[in-house]
PyMOL Python script that loads the backbone (N, CA, C, O; Angstrom):
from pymol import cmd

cmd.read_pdbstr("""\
ATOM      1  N   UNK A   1    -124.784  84.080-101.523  1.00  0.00           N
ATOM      2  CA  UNK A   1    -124.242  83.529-100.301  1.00  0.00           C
ATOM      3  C   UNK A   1    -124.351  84.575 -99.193  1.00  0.00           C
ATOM      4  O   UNK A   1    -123.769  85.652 -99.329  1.00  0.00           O
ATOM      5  N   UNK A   2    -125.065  84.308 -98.112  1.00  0.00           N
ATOM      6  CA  UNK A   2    -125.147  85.026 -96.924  1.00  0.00           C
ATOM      7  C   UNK A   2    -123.939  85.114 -95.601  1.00  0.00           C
ATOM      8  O   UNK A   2    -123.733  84.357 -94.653  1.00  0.00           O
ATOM      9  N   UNK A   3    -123.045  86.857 -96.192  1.00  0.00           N
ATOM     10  CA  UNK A   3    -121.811  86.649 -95.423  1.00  0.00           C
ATOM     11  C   UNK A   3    -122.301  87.026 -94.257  1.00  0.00           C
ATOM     12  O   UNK A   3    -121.768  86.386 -93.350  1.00  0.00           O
ATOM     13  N   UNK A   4    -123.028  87.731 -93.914  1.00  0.00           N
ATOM     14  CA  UNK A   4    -123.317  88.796 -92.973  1.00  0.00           C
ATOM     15  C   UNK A   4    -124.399  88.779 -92.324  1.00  0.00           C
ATOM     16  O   UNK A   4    -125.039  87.955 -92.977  1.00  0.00           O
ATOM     17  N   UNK A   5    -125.103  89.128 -91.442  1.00  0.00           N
ATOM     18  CA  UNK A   5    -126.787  89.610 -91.028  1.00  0.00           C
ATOM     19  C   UNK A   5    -126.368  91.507 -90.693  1.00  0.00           C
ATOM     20  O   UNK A   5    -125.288  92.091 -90.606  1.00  0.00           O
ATOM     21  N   UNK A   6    -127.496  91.883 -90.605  1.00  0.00           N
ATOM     22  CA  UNK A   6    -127.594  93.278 -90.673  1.00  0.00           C
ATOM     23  C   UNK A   6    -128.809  92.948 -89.064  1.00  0.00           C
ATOM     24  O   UNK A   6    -128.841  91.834 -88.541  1.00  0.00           O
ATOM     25  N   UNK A   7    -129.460  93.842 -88.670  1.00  0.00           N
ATOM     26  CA  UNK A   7    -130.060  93.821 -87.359  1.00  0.00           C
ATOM     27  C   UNK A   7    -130.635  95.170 -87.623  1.00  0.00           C
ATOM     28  O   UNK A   7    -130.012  96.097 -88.141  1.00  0.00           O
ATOM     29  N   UNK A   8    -131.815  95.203 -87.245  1.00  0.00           N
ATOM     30  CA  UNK A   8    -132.853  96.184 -87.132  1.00  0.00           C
ATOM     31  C   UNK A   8    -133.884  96.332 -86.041  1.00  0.00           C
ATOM     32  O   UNK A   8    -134.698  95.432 -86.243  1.00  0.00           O
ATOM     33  N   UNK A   9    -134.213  96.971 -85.073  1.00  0.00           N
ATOM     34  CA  UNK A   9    -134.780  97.731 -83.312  1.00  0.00           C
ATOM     35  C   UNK A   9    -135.529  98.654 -83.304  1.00  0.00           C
ATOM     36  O   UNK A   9    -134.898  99.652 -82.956  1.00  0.00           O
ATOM     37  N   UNK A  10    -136.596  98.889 -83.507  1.00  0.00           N
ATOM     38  CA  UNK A  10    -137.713  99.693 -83.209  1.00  0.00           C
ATOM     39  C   UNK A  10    -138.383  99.473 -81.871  1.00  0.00           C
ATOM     40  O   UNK A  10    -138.613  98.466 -81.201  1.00  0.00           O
ATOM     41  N   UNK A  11    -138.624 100.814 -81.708  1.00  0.00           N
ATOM     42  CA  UNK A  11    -139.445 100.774 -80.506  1.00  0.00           C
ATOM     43  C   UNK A  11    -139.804  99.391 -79.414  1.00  0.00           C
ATOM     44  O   UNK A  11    -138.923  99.575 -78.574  1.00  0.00           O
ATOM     45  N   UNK A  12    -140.292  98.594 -79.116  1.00  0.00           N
ATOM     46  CA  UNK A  12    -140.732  97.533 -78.231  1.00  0.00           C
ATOM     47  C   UNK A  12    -140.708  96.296 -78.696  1.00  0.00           C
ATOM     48  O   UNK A  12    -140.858  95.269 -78.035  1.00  0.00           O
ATOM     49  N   UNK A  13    -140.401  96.450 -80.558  1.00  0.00           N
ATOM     50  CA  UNK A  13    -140.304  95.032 -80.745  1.00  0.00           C
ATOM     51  C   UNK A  13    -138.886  94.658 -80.734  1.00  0.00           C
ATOM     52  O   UNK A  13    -137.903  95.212 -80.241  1.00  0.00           O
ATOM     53  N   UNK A  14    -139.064  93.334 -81.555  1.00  0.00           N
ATOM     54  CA  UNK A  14    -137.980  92.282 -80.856  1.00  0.00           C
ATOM     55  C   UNK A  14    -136.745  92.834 -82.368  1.00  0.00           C
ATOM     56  O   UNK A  14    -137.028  93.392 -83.428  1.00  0.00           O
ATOM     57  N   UNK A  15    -135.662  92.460 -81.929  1.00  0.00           N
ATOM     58  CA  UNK A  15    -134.288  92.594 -83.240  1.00  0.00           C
ATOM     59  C   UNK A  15    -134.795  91.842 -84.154  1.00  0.00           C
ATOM     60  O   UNK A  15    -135.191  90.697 -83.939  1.00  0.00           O
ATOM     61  N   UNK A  16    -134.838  92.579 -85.562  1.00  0.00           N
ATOM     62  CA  UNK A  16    -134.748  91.920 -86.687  1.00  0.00           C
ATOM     63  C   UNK A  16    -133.992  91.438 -87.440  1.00  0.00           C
ATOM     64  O   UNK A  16    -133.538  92.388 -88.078  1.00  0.00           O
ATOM     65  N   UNK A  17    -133.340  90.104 -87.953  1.00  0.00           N
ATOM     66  CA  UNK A  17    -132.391  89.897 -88.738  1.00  0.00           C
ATOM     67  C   UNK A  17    -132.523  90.096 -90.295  1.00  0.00           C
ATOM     68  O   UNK A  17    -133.592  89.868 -90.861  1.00  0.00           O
ATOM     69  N   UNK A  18    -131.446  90.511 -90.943  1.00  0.00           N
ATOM     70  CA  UNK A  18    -131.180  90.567 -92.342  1.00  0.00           C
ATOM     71  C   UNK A  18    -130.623  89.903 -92.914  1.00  0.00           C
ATOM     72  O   UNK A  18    -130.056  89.346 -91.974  1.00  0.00           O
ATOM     73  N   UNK A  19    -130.276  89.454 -93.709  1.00  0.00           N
ATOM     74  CA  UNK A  19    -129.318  88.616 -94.549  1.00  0.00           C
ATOM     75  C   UNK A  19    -128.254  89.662 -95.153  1.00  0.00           C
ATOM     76  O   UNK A  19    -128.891  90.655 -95.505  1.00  0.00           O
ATOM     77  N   UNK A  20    -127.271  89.779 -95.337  1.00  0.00           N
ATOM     78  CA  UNK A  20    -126.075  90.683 -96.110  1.00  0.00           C
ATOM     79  C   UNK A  20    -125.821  89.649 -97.315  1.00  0.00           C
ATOM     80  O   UNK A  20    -125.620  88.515 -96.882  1.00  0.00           O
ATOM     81  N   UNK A  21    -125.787  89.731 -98.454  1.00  0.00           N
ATOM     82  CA  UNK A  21    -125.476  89.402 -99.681  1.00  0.00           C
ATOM     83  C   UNK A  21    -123.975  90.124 -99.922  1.00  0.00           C
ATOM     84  O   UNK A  21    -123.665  91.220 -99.455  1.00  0.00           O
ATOM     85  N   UNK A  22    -123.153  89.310-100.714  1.00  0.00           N
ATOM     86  CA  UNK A  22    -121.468  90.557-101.215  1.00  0.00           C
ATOM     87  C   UNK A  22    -121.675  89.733-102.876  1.00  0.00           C
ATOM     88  O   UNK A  22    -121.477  88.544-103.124  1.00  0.00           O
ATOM     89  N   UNK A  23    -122.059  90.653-103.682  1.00  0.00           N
ATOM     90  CA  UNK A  23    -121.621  90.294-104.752  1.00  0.00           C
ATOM     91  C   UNK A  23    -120.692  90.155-105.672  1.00  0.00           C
ATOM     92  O   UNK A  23    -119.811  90.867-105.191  1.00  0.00           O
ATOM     93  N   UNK A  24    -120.239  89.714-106.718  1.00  0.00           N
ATOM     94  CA  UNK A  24    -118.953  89.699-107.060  1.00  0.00           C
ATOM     95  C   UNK A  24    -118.163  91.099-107.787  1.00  0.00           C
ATOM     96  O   UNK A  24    -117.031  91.333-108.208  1.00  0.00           O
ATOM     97  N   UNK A  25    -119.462  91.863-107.666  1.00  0.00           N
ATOM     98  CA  UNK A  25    -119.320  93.324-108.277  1.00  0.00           C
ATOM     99  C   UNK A  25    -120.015  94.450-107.588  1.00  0.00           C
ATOM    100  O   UNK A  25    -121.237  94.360-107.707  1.00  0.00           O
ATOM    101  N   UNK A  26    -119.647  95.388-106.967  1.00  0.00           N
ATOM    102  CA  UNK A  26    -120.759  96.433-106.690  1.00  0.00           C
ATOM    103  C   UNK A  26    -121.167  96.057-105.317  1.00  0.00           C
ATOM    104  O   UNK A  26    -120.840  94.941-104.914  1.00  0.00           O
ATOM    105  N   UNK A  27    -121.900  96.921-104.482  1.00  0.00           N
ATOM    106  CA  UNK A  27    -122.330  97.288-103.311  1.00  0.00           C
ATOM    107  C   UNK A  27    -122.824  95.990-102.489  1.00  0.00           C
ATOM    108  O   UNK A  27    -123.797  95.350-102.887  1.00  0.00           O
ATOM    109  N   UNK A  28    -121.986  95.563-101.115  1.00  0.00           N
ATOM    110  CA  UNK A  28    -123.310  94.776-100.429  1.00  0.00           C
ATOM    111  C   UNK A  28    -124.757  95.064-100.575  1.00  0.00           C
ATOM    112  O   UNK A  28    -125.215  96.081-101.095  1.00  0.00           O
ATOM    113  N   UNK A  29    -125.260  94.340-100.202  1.00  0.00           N
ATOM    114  CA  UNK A  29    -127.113  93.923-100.180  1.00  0.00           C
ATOM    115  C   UNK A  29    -127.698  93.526 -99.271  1.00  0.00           C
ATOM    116  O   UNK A  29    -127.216  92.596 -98.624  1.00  0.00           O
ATOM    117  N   UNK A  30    -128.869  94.064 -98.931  1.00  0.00           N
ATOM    118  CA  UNK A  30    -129.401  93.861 -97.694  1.00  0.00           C
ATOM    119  C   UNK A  30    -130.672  93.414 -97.889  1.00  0.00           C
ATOM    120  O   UNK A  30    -131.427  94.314 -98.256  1.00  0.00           O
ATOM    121  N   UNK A  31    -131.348  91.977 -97.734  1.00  0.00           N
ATOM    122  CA  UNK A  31    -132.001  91.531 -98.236  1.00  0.00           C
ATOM    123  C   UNK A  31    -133.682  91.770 -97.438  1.00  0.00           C
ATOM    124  O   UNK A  31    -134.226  90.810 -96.893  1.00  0.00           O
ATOM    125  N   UNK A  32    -134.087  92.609 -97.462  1.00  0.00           N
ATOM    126  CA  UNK A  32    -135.199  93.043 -96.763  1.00  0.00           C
ATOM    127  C   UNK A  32    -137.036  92.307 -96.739  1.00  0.00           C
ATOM    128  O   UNK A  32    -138.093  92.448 -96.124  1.00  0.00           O
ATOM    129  N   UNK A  33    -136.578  91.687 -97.599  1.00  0.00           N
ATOM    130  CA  UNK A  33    -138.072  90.869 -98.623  1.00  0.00           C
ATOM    131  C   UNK A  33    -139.044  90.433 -96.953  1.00  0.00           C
ATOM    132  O   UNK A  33    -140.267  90.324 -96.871  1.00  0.00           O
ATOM    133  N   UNK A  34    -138.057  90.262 -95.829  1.00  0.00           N
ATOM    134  CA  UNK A  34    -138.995  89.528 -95.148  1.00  0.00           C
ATOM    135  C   UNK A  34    -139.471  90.779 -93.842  1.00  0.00           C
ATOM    136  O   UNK A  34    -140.038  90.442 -92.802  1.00  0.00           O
ATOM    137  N   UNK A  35    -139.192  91.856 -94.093  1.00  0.00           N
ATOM    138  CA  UNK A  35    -139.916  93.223 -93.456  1.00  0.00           C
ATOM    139  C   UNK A  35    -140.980  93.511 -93.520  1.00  0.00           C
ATOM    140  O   UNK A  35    -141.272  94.320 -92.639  1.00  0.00           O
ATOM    141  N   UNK A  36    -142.152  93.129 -94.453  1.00  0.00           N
ATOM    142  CA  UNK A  36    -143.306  92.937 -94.844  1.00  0.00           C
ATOM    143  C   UNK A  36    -143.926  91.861 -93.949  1.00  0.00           C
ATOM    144  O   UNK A  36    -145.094  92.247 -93.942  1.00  0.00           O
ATOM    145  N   UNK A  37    -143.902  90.910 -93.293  1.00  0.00           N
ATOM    146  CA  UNK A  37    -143.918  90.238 -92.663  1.00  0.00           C
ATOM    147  C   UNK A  37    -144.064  90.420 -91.180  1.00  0.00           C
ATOM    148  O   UNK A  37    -144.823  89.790 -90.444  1.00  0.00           O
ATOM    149  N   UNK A  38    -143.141  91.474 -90.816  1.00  0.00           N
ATOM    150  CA  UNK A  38    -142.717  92.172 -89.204  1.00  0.00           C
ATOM    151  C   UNK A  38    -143.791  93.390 -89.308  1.00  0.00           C
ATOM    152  O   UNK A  38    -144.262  93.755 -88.231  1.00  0.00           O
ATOM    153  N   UNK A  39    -144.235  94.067 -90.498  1.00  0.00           N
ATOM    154  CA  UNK A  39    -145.284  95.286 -90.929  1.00  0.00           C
ATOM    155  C   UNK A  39    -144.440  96.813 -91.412  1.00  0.00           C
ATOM    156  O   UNK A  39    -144.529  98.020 -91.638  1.00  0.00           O
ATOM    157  N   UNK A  40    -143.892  96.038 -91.367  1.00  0.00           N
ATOM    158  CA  UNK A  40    -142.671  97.352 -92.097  1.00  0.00           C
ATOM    159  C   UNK A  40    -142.396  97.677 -93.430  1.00  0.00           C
ATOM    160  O   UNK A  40    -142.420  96.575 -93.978  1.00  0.00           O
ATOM    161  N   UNK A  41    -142.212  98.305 -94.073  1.00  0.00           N
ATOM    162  CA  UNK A  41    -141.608  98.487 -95.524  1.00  0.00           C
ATOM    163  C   UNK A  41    -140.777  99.504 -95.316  1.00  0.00           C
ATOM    164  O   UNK A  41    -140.668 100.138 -94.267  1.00  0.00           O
ATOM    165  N   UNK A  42    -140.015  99.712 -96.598  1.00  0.00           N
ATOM    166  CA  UNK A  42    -138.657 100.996 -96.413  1.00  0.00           C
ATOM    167  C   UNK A  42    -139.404 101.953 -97.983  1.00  0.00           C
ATOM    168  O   UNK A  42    -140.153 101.681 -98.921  1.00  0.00           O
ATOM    169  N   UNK A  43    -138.590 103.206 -97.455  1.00  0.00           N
ATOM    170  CA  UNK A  43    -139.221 104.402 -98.402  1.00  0.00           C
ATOM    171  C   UNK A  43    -137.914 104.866 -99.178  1.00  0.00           C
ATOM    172  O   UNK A  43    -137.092 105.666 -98.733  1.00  0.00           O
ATOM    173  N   UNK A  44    -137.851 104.161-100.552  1.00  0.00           N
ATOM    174  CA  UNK A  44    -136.511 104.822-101.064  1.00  0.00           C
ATOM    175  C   UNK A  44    -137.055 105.092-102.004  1.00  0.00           C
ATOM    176  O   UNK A  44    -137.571 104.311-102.803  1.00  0.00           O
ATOM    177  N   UNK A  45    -136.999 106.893-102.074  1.00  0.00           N
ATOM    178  CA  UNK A  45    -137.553 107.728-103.389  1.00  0.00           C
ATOM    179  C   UNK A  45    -136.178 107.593-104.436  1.00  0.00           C
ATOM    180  O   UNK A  45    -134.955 107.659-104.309  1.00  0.00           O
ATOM    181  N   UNK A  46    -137.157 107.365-105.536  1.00  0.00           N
ATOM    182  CA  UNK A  46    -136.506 107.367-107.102  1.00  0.00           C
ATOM    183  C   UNK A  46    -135.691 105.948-107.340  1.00  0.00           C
ATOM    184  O   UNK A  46    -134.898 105.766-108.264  1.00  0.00           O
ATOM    185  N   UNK A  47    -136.165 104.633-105.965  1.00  0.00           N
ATOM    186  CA  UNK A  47    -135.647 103.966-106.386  1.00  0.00           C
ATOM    187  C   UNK A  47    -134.129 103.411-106.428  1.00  0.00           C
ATOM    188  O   UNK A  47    -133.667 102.308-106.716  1.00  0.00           O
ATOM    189  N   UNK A  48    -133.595 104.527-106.055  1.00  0.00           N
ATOM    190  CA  UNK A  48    -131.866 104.782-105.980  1.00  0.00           C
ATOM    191  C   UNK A  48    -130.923 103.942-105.196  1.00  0.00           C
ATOM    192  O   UNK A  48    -129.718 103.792-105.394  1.00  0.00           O
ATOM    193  N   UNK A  49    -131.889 103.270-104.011  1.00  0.00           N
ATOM    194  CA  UNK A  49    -130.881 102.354-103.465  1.00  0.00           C
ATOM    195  C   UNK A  49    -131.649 100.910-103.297  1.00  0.00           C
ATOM    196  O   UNK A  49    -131.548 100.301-102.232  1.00  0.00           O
ATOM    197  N   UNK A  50    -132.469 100.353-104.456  1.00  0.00           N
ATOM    198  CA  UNK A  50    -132.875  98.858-104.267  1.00  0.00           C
ATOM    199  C   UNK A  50    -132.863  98.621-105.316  1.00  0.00           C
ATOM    200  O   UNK A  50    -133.031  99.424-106.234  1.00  0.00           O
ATOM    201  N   UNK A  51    -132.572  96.933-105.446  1.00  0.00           N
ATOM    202  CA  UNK A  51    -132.400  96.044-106.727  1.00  0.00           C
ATOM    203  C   UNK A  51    -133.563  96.085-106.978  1.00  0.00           C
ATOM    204  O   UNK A  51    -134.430  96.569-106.251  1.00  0.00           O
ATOM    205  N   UNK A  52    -133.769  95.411-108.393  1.00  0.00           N
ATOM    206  CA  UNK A  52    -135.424  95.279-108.703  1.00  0.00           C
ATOM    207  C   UNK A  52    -135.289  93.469-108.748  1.00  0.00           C
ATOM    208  O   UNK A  52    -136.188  92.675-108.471  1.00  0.00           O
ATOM    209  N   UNK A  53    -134.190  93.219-109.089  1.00  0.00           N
ATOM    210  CA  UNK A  53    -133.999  91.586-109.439  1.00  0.00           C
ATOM    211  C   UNK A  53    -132.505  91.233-108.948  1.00  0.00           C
ATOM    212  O   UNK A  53    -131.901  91.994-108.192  1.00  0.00           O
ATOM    213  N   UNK A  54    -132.008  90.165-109.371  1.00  0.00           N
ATOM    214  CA  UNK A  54    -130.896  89.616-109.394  1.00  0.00           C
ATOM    215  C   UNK A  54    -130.297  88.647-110.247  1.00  0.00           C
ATOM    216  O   UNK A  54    -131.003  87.682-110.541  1.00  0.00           O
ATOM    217  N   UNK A  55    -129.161  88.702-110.697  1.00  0.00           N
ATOM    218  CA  UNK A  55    -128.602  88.478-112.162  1.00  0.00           C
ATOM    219  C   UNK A  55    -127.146  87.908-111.771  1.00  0.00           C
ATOM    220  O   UNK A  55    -126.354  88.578-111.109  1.00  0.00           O
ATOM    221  N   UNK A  56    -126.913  86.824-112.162  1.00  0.00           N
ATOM    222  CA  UNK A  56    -125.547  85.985-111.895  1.00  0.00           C
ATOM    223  C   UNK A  56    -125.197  86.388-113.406  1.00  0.00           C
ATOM    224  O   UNK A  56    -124.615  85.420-113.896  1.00  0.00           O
ATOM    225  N   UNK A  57    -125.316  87.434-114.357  1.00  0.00           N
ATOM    226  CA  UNK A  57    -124.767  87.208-115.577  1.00  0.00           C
ATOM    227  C   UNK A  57    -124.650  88.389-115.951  1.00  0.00           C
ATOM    228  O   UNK A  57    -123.973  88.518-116.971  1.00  0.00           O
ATOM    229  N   UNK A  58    -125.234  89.705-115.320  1.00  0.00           N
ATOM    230  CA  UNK A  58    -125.176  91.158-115.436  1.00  0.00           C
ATOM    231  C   UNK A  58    -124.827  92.075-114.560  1.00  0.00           C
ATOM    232  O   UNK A  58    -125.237  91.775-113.439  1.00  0.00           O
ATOM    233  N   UNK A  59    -124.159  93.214-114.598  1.00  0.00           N
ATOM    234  CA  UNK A  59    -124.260  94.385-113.630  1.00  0.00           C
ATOM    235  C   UNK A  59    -124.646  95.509-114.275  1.00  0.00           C
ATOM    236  O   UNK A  59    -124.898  95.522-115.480  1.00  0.00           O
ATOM    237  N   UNK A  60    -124.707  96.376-113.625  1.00  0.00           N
ATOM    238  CA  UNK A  60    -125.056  97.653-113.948  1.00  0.00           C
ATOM    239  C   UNK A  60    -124.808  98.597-112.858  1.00  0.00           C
ATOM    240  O   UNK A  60    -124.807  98.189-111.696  1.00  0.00           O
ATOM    241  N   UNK A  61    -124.595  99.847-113.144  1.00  0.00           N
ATOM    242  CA  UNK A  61    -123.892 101.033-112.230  1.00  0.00           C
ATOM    243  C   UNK A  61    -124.723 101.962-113.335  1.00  0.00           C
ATOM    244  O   UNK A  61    -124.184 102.367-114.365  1.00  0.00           O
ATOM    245  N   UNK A  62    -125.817 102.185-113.057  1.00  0.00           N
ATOM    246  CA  UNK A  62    -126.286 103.430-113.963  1.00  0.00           C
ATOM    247  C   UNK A  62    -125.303 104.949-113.507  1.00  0.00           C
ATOM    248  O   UNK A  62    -124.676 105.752-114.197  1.00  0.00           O
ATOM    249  N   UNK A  63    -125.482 104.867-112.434  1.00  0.00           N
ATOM    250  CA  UNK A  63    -124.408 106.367-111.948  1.00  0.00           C
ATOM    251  C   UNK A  63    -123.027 106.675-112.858  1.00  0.00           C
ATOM    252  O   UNK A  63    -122.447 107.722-113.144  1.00  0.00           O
ATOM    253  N   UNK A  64    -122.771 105.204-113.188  1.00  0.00           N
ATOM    254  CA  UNK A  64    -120.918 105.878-113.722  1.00  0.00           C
ATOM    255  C   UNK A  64    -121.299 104.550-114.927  1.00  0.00           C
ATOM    256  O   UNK A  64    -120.618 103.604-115.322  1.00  0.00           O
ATOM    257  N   UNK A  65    -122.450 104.924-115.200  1.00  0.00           N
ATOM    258  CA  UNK A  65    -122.994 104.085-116.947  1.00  0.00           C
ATOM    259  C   UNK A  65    -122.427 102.947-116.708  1.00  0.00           C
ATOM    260  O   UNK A  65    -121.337 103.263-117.185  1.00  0.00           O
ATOM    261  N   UNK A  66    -122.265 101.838-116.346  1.00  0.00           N
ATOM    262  CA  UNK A  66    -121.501 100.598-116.716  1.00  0.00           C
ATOM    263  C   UNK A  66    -122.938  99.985-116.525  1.00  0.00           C
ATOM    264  O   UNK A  66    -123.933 100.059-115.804  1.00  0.00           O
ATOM    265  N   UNK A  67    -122.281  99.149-117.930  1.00  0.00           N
ATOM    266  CA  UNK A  67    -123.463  97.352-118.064  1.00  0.00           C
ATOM    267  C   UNK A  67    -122.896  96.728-118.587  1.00  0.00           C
ATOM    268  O   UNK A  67    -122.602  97.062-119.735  1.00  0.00           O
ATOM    269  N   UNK A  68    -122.392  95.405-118.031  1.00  0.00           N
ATOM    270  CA  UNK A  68    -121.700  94.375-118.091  1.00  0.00           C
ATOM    271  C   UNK A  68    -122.828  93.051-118.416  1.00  0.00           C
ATOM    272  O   UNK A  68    -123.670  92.735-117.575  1.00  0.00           O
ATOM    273  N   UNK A  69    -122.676  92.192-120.039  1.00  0.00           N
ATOM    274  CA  UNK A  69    -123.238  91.427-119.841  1.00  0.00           C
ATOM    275  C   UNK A  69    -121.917  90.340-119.850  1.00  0.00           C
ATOM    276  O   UNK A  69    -121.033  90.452-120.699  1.00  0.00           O
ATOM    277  N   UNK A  70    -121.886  89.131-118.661  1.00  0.00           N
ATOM    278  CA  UNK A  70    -121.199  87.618-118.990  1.00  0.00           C
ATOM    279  C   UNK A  70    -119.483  88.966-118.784  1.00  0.00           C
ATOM    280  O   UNK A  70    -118.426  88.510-119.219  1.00  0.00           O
ATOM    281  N   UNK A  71    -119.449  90.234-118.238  1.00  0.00           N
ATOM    282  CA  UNK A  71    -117.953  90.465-117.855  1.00  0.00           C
ATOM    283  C   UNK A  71    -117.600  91.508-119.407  1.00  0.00           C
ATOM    284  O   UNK A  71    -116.616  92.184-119.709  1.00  0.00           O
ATOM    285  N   UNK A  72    -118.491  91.321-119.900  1.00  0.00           N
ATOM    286  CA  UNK A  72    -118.317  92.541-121.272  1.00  0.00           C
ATOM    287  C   UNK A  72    -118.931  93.502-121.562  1.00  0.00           C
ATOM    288  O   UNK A  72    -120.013  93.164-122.041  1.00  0.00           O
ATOM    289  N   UNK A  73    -118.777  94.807-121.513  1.00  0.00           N
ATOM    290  CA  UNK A  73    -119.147  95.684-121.979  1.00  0.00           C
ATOM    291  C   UNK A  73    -120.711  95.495-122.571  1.00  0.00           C
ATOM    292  O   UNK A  73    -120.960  94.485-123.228  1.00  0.00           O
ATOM    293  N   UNK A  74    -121.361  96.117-122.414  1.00  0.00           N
ATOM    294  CA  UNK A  74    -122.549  95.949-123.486  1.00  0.00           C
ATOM    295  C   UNK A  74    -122.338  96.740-125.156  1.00  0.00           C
ATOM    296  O   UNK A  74    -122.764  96.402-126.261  1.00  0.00           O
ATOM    297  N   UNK A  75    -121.493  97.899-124.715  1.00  0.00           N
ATOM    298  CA  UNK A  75    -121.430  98.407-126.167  1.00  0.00           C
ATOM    299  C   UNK A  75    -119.979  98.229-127.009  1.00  0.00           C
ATOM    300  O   UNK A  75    -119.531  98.894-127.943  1.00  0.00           O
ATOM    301  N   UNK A  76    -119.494  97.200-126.384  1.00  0.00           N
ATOM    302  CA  UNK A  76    -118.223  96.129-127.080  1.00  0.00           C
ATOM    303  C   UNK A  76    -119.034  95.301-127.138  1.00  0.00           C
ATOM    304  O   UNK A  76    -118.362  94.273-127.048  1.00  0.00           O
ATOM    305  N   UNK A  77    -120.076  95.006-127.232  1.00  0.00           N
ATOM    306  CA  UNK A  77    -120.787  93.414-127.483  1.00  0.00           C
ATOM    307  C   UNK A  77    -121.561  93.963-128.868  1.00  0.00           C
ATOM    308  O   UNK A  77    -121.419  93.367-129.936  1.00  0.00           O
ATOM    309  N   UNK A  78    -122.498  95.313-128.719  1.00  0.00           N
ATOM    310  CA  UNK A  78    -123.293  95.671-129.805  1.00  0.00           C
ATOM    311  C   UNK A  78    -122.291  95.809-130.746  1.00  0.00           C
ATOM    312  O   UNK A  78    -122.270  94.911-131.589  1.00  0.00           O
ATOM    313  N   UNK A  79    -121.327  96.806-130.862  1.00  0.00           N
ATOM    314  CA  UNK A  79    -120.390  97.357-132.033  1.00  0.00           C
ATOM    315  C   UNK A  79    -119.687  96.631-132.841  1.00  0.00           C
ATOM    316  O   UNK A  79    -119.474  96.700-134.052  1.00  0.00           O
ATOM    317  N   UNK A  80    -119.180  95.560-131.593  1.00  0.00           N
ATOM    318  CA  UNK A  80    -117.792  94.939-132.566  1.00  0.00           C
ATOM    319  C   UNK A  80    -117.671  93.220-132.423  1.00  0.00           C
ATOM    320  O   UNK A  80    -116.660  92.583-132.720  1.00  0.00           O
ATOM    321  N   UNK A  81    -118.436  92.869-132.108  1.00  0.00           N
ATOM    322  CA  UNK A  81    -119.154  91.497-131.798  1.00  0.00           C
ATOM    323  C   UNK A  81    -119.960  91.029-133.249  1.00  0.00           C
ATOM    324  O   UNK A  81    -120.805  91.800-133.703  1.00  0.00           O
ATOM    325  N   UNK A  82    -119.770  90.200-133.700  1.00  0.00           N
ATOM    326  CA  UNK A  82    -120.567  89.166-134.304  1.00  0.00           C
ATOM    327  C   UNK A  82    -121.485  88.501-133.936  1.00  0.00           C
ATOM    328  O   UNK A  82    -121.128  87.696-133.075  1.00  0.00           O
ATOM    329  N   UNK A  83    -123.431  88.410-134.401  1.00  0.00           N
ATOM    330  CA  UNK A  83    -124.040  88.111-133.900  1.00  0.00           C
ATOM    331  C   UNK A  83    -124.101  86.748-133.115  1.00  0.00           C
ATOM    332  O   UNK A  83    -124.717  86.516-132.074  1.00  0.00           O
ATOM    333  N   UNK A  84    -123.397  85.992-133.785  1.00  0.00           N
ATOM    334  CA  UNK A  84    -123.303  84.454-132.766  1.00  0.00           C
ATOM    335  C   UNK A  84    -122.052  84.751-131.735  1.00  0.00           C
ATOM    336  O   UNK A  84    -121.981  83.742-131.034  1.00  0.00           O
ATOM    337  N   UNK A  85    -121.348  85.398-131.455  1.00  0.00           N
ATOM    338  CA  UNK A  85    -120.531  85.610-130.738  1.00  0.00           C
ATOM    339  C   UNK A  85    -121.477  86.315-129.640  1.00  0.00           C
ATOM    340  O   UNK A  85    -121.320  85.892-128.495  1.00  0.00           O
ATOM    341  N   UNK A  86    -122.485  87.383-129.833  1.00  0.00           N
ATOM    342  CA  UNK A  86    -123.257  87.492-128.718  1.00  0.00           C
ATOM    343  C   UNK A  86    -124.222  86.196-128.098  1.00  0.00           C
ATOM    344  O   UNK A  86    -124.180  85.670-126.985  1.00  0.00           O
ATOM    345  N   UNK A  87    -125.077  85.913-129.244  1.00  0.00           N
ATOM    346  CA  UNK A  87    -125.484  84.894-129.211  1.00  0.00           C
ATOM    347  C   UNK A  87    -125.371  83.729-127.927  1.00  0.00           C
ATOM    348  O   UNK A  87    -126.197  83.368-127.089  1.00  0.00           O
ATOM    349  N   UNK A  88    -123.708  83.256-128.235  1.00  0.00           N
ATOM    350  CA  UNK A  88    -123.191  82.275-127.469  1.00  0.00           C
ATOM    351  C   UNK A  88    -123.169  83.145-125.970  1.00  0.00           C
ATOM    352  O   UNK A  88    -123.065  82.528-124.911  1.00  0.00           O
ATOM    353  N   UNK A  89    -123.245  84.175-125.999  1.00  0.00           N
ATOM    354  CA  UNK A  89    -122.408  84.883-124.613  1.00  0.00           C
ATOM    355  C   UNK A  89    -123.718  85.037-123.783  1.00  0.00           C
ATOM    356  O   UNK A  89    -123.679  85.520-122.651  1.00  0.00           O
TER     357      UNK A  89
END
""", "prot")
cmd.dss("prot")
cmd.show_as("cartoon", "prot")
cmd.util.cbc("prot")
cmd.orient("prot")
């Protein structure tokens, strides 16, 4: 759901709009996909500040280790979970 726009001004061209994403976990999002388009791309070394996808059923925080599948732990799901209990999840 698009709460927000973000806005972007270079030199002579015209304002660019963004879309702002708020997910139900973790950092707003700034949906850039259509910057390619205007001739632009963004340079984020190592990756560190862009999604690769999007997931209504996972998070992840590699920085402070969390992976949440369906709101659970991933390694309360491997350890102490029963395979159809993941299964279903």
């Amino acid at each position: 759901m698009v709460d927000k726009t973000a806005h972007i001004a270079w030199d002579n061209q015209s304002n660019i709009e963004l879309p702002i994403y708020t997910p139900t976990l973790g950092k707003q999002v700034i949906d850039i996909s259509t910057l390619g388009n205007q001739g632009a791309f963004t340079y984020d070394p190592g990756f560190m500040s862009t999604a690769a996808c999007e997931s209504q059923i996972t998070y992840i925080n590699g920085d402070k280790g969390i992976l949440l599948h369906r709101g659970y732990p991933i390694d309360q799901l491997a350890e102490k979970k029963q395979f159809l209990d993941v299964a279903y999840a």
